[in-house]
BAVOKOL-534752 format. One record per residue (C-alpha): residue in one letter; x, y, z. Coordinates in steps of 0.05 Angstrom, whole numbers, plus 5000, padded with zeros to 4 digits. Layout:
N
aXYZ;...
// end
This chain:
834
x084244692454;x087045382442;x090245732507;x095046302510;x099746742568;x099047412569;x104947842566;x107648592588;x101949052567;x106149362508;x103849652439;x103849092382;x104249212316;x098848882277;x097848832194;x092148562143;x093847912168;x091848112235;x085048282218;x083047952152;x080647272185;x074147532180;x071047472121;x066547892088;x060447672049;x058748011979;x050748081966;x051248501907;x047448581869;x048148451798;x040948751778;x043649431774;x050849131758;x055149791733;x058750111686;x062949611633;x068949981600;x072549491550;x068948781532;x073948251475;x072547511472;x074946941425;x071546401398;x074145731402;x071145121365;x064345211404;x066445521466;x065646361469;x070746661519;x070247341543;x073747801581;x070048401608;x073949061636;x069849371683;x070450111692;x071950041774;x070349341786;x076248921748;x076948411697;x071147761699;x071547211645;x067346751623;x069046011590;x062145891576;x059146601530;x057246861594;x053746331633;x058746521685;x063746921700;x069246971755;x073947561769;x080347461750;x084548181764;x081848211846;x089248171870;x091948681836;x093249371858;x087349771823;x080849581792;x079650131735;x079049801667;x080250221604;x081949691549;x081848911547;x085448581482;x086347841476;x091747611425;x089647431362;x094346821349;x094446551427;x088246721466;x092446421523;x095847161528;x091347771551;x093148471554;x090548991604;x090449701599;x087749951669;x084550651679;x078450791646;x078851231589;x072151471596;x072952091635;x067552391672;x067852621744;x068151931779;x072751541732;x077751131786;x085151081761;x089350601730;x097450371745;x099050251670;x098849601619;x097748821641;x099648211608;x097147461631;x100146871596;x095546401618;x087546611598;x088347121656;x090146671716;x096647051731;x098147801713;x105048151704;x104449011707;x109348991647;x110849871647;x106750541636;x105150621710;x104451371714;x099251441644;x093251381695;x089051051642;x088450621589;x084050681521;x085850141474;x091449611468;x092449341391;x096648651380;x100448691322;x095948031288;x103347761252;x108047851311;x105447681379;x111348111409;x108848741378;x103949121414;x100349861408;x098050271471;x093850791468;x094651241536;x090351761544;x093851961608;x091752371671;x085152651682;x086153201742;x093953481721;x099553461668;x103052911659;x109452691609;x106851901606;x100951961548;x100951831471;x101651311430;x106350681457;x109750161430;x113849481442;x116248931403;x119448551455;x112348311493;x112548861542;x119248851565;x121049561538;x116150091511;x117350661460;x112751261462;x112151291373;x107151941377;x106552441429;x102053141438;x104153851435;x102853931503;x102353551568;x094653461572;x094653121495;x094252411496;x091451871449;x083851681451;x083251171396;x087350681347;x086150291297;x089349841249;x090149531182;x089948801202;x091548581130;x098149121142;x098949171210;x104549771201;x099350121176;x095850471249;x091551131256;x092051481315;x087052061350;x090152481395;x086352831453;x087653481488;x083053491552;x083553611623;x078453581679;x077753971745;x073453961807;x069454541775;x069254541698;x072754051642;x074254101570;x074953711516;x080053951461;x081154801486;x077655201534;x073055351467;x072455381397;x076555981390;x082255571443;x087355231421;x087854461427;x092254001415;x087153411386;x088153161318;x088052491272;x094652221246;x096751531202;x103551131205;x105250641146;x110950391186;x108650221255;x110050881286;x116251091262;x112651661224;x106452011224;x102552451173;x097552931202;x090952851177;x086953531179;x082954041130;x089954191090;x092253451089;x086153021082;x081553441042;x073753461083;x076253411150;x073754011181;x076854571213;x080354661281;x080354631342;x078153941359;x076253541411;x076252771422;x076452321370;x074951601360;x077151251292;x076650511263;x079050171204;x074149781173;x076949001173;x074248751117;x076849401075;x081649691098;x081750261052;x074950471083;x076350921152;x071551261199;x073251811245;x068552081287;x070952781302;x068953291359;x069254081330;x065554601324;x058454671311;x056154431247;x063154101233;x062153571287;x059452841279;x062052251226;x066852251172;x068851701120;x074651551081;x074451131019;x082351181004;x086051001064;x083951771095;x086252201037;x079352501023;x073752501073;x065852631076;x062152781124;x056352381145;x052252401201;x051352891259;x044452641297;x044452881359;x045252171385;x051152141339;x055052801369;x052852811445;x057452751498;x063552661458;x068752651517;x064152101546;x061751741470;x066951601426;x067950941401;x065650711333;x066349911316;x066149671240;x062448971222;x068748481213;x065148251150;x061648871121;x064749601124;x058749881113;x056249621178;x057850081232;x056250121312;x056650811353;x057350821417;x053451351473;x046951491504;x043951041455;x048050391420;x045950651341;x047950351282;x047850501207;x047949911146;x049350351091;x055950571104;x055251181164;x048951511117;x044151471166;x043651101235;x037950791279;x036950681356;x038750011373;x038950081440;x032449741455;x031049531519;x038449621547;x040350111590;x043850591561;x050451081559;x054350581516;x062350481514;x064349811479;x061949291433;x064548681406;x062648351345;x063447571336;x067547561271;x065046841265;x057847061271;x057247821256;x049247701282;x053047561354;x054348311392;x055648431466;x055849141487;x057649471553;x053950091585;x053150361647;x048349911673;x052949291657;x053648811594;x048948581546;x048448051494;x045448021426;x044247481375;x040647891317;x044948471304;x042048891359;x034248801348;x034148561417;x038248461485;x038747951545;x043348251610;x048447921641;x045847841704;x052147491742;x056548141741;x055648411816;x060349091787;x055349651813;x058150281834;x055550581900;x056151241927;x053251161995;x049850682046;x045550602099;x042450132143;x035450052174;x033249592248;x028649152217;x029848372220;x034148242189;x036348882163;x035549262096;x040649612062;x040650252022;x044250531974;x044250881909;x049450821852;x051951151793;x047151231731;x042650641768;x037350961815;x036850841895;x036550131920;x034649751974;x036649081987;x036148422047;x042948322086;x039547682081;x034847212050;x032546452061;x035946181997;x041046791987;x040547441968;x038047351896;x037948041848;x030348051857;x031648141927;x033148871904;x028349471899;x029150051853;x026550561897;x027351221862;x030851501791;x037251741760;x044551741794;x043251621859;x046651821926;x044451781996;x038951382009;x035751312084;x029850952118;x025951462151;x027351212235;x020351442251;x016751132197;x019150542163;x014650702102;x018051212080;x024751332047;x029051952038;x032451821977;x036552321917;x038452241843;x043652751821;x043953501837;x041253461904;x033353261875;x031252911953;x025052631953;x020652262006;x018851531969;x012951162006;x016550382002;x009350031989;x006750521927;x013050831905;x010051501906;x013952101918;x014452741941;x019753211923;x022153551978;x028953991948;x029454711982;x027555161928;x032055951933;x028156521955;x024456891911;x028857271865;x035457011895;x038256641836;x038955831837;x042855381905;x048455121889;x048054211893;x053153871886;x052353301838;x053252831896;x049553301950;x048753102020;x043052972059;x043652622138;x037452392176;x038052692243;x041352082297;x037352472351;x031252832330;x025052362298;x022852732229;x028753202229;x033653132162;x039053522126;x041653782058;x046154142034;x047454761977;x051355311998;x046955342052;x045354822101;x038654682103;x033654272167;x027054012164;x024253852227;x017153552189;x019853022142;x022753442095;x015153862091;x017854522105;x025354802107;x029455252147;x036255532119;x040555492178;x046555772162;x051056372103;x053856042048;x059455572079;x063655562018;x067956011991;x064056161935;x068656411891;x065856621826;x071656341776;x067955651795;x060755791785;x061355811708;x058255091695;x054255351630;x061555501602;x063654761623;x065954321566;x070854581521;x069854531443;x062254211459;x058054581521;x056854061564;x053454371621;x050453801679;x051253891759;x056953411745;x061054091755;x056654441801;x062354751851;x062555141912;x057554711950;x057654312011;x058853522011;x059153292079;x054553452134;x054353052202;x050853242269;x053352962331;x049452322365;x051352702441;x048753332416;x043553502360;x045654262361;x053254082344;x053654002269;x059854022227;x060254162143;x064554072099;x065354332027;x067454141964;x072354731956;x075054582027;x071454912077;x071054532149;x065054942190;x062254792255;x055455072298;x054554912365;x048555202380;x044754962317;x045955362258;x045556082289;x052856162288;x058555832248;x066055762247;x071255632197;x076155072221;x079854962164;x085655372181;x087254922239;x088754332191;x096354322191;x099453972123;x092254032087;x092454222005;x088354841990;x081854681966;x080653911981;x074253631983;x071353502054;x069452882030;x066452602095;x066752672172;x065052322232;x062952662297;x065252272361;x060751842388;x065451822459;x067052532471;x062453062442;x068953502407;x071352962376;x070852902300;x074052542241;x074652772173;x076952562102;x079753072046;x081353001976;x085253251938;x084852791874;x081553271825;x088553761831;x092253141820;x094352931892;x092452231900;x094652131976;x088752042029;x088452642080;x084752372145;x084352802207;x081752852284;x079853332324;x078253262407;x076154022418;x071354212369;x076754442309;x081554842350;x086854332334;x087553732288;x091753142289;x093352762213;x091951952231;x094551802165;x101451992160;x104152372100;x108451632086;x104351102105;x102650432073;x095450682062;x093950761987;x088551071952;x085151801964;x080251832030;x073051832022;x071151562086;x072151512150;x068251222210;x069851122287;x066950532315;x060850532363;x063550162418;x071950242419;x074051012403;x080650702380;x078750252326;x077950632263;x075750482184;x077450872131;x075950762058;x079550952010;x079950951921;x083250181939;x080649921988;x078249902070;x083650072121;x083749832198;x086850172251;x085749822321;x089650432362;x087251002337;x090451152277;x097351052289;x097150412253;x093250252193;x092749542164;x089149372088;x083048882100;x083148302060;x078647812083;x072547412037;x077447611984;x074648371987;x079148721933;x082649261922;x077349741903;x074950391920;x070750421983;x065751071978;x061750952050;x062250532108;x055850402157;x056550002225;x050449642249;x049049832323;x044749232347;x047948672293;x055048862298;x056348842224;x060449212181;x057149402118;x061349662059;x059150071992;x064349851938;x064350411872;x065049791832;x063349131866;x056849201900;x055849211977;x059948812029;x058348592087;x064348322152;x058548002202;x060548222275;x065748602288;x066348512356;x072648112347;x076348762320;x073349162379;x076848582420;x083748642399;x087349042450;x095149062461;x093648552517;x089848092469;x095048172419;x100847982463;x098147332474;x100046632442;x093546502422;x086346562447;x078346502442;x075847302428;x068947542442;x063647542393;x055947562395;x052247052408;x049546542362;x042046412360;x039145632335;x035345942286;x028545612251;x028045262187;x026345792131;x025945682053;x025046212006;x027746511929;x027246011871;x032245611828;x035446111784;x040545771743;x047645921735;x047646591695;x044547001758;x049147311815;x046447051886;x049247331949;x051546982001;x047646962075;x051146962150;x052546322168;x047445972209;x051245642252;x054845772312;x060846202304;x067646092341;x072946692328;x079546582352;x086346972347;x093246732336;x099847082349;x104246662293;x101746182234;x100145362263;x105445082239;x107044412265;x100643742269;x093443842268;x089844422300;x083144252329;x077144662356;x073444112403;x066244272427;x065044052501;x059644052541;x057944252622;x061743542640;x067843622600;x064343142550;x067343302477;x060543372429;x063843442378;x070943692339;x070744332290;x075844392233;x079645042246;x085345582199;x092045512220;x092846252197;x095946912239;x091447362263;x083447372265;x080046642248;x073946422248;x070845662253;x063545462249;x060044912292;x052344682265;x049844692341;x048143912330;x050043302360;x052742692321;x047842152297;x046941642355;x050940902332;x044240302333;x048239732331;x047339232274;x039638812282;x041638142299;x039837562233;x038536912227;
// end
């Protein structure tokens, strides 16, 4: 039996071991899965390994071509993939280049290269922790020691740590062999001569992305850039420049990214495709190790999107065999002349593929909507449906039995999913509800037929759930008065207090008070609307690339109070705080309060009190001017004055984009952040990583608590939706709970529940999520780690009788134990014999 003394009633200091006893339960899903960054594998007699980098979800491999798959990177320190190499003369070693190198306005960050030495059990961070991301890692194929980095480096700011690295020593030390003209030019691509490895070409990328506008090579075609194309013949030592004056038929500058492969079967044979100016762009061969060039094709599908496209993959057998990577997977058979579509029934927005050198007929490809296999060159496609990596933005929750959740992701629609499921929560226990990227996604509370739901740029419509019709319901401007201004992620909020009343947001706030049927703009423009960051149709550097991916000077957060419907607070994406308290007729700007704030950061979300009316939480970031630290802040009277919960030094990692006070103790706190969920059980003096279910380190975009089940529900940008079933232990763990040896803590109660059978057998090559236990749950809490003999959780009943004996964790903190609510099998003694 547990027992514990309580002692004086002073502050404790608690940590992840404290409060990661409680596990938390991953349902996925793997339908939508989510963006794949880097896919290598190996064959090995008849076994297929692979190792897929996801772009926020980690590293998975597979011993079995994909059957299954396990992650295999979940304790490390980020989860942003950019390049996954496996040596060619020990598969037993695998490198990691972390950071995706595919840039657009969500790309996580990486903490430099990774080596395992054992198929990916173990990893060592071997150097390059400030290039941010990763784009390819080449192993020297004659010297296992010798290895090629291609670092991109930062997105958001300059930064010395980008180029072309090098070591010969396995990692140990790294020499950076080719470096930009500036500090925003790193390298996008290598490739190799495998037949002379010292042979290496090199493109080199001058980009840089704000909050507002990117480019790719200059600011234009008339900007400078530092992009170009360079060859070594001796591993790096030296490099030639290959351009229009060098390498005759390479087009003119400025450029701006570049992707370039060596074709392995001939090495003399090079592609490059090239971003420039307009007609200059697309693909361009080499048929004498890059001396002379042509250029081949410029489809549209060949040249769009370059800063997000740019790979190109050569047959291992057949350089005239080329893949191209981007909104469609195309390929061309007669040497880069002309390419078809064979993208087929994948999903699309391509970034990798890998070709089975063994069997060229064997391709796997990754794209935003996950991995993909093929086993006749491309003609057709079966999904990996075991990789639970989808990226969501936002959840919700809705009171049914048991509940649904809600969400939408990027590039994969609006969802809604069971928390549970007779059977487990399969992927066809997922709805597609709606289209495009999507955002916020809500159950309407006064009819549970409906759905509010969003896909990029603020498009809201109202989705009936049993036809799937909808009605868009976006604000139009007023006649004459130019477009609104939505943010790619815009916000909408269902009212917590007012049936049929929602929100959005432009540079206006908008309400609806009839389901989204009419409109009422209820406040000025709450931004700062400064013109320099309204130029979106200028957006892209040497190619336009004008989406609502840019779309600035907007709000992103809205939140009205649950104690008073005309007390609404909005935030902006250019880092405007504004507050009404009598429903939209008047506003204030509260920013200026913030003490220790960076100009400009994203109001990324906040929280009104759900104690005291002025009470309000909110997260800013400042990632996107290169800051990476989380900002998190309080308020008790309305804005006046604000109090920073995270300190400027804390152990909390990752920029804030959430933050959510619990609905029953005002001082327990979650924030999530780009790597991971943070507890605080006092407030915010104290923060403490959760751990538990072996949740990693990835970034948490929204956080929603269930009022009637207790449960913690978390939207992962890279591993799907998580769910920590009654939190009512955390809400328990006061200073006077702390301070004690050990002891039972509350939690709700358990309910026998009735047989129930449902979902199908699915094999082992689909992701199922698990359910809540069914059985009775016993939390407990201990001070210091079990050390010494057996400890024992033993059932009794009203006479001291013990039913039965429950295997229990000798671990600090939080635990949990399960009892099946059954009694033992009776003993019938042995019938008697002859």
């Amino acid at each position: 039996m547990l027992c514990g003394s309580t002692t004086a009633q002073t502050p404790i200091k608690f940590d992840s071991e404290t409060i990661s006893g409680l596990r938390a339960r991953n349902i996925g899903s793997a339908t939508m899965s989510g963006r794949i960054a880097a896919v290598d594998a190996v064959q090995d007699g008849q076994r297929l390994t692979i190792f897929v980098g996801s772009a926020s979800g980690g590293v998975w491999k597979s011993l079995n071509g994909g059957a299954t798959y396990k992650p295999v990177f979940d304790k490390q320190p980020v989860q942003s993939i950019g390049a996954v190499t496996i040596d060619p003369k020990n598969p037993k070693v695998v490198w990691v280049g972390t950071g995706e190198a595919w840039t657009r306005n969500s790309t996580s960050i990486g903490d430099g290269v990774y080596k395992s030495t054992d198929g990916g059990e173990n990893w060592i961070n071997v150097g390059l922790k400030n290039s941010e991301r990763i784009a390819k890692i080449l192993v020297d194929p004659n010297s296992d020691d010798t290895v090629y980095v291609c670092a991109p480096g930062k997105l958001w700011s300059d930064s010395d740590e980008r180029g072309v690295y090098k070591t010969t020593d396995g990692g140990k030390t790294w020499t950076r062999i080719l470096t930009g003209p500036n500090l925003s030019t790193g390298c996008s691509m290598i490739s190799m001569d495998r037949r002379n490895p010292r042979t290496i070409y090199a493109g080199m990328w001058d980009f840089r992305r704000q909050g507002w506008t990117f480019r790719s090579g200059g600011d234009g075609p008339d900007s400078f850039s530092g992009s170009g194309l360079f060859k070594s013949t001796d591993g790096g030592a030296s490099w030639t420049q290959l351009d229009e004056k060098s390498a005759q038929g390479l087009p003119s500058k400025p450029w701006g990214r570049i992707a370039v492969a060596v074709a392995p079967s001939k090495p003399s044979t090079v592609y490059a495709f090239i971003e420039a100016e307009i007609p200059q762009d697309g693909l361009y061969r080499s048929d004498d190790n890059g001396k002379t060039w042509r250029h081949l094709d410029r489809s549209q599908n060949m040249i769009w999107r370059p800063f997000y496209f740019a790979n190109l993959i050569v047959d291992p057998k057949d350089e005239n065999k080329i893949y191209k990577s981007g909104g469609s997977l195309i390929a061309s058979s007669d040497g880069g002349e002309s390419f078809s579509n064979i993208a087929g029934g994948a999903h699309g927005d391509f970034h990798d593929v890998w070709i089975n050198p063994n069997n060229t007929d064997n391709v796997i490809t990754g794209d935003d909507g996950g991995l993909w296999y093929s086993f006749d060159s491309g003609n057709r496609w079966w999904k990996a449906n075991n990789l639970p990596v989808s990226q969501f933005y936002h959840v919700s929750l809705d009171m049914d039995r048991p509940y649904h959740v809600y969400g939408g992701l990027q590039d994969n629609s609006s969802w809604i999913g069971d928390s549970a499921y007779p059977g487990g929560i399969t992927n066809d226990r997922w709805e597609n509800i709606y289209n495009g990227d999507g955002f916020w996604v809500f159950a309407d509370p006064s009819d549970p037929e409906y759905v509010y739901a969003e896909s990029q740029g603020g498009y809201i419509g109202r989705v009936n759930r049993k036809t799937h019709e909808v009605r868009g319901i976006q604000p139009l401007p007023n006649y004459k008065e130019g477009k609104l201004r939505y943010n790619w992620n815009t916000p909408i909020q269902v009212s917590p207090t007012q049936n049929g009343t929602i929100y959005i947001g432009a540079q206006f706030l908008f309400r609806s008070r009839d389901h989204g049927q009419t409109w009422e703009r209820i406040s000025p423009d709450l931004t700062t609307n400064d013109p320099e960051k309204q130029k979106q149709e200028q957006s892209g550097g040497i190619t336009v690339d004008n989406s609502s991916a840019e779309m600035h000077t907007t709000i992103f957060s809205i939140c009205e109070s649950p104690k008073n419907p005309s007390l609404i607070w909005a935030g902006t994406d250019d880092g405007n705080v504004q507050v009404t308290r009598d429903g939209g007729k008047t506003w204030k700007s509260v920013v200026s309060n913030i003490k220790g704030l960076p100009k400009n950061a994203w109001v990324t979300s906040i929280d009104a009190g759900h104690f005291s009316e002025g009470t309000a939480y909110a997260t800013f970031d400042a990632h996107t001017f290169g800051d990476m630290r989380p900002y998190v802040y309080r308020t008790n009277d309305y804005g006046q004055t604000w109090t920073q919960i995270i300190a400027p030094v804390s152990n909390v990692r990752g920029y804030a984009h959430v933050v959510k006070e619990d609905l029953v103790n005002q001082d327990l706190l979650f924030v999530g952040t780009e790597f991971g969920l943070w507890v605080s059980l006092d407030g915010g003096r104290q923060w403490a990583q959760y751990t538990g279910g072996e949740f990693p380190n990835v970034a948490v975009r929204d956080l929603a608590i269930h009022p009637r089940d207790k449960d913690l529900v978390i939207a992962t940008h890279g591993r799907g939706i998580w769910i920590i079933d009654d939190i009512t232990p955390l809400r328990a763990l006061t200073p006077e709970l702390l301070a004690k040896e050990a002891a039972f803590v509350d939690a709700r109660p358990t309910a026998q529940q009735m047989p129930a059978s449902g979902g199908w057998a699915n094999g082992d090559a689909v992701f199922v999520g698990d359910n809540p236990t069914d059985e009775a749950v016993i939390t407990y809490y201990q001070q210091k780690r079990h050390i010494f003999g057996d400890l024992k959780i033993e059932i009794l009943d009203a006479t001291g009788k013990v039913l039965s004996i429950v295997p229990s964790s000798k671990r600090r903190g939080l635990n949990r134990a399960t009892w099946s609510m059954r009694l033992k099998a009776p003993r019938v003694p042995t019938a008697a014999s002859a």
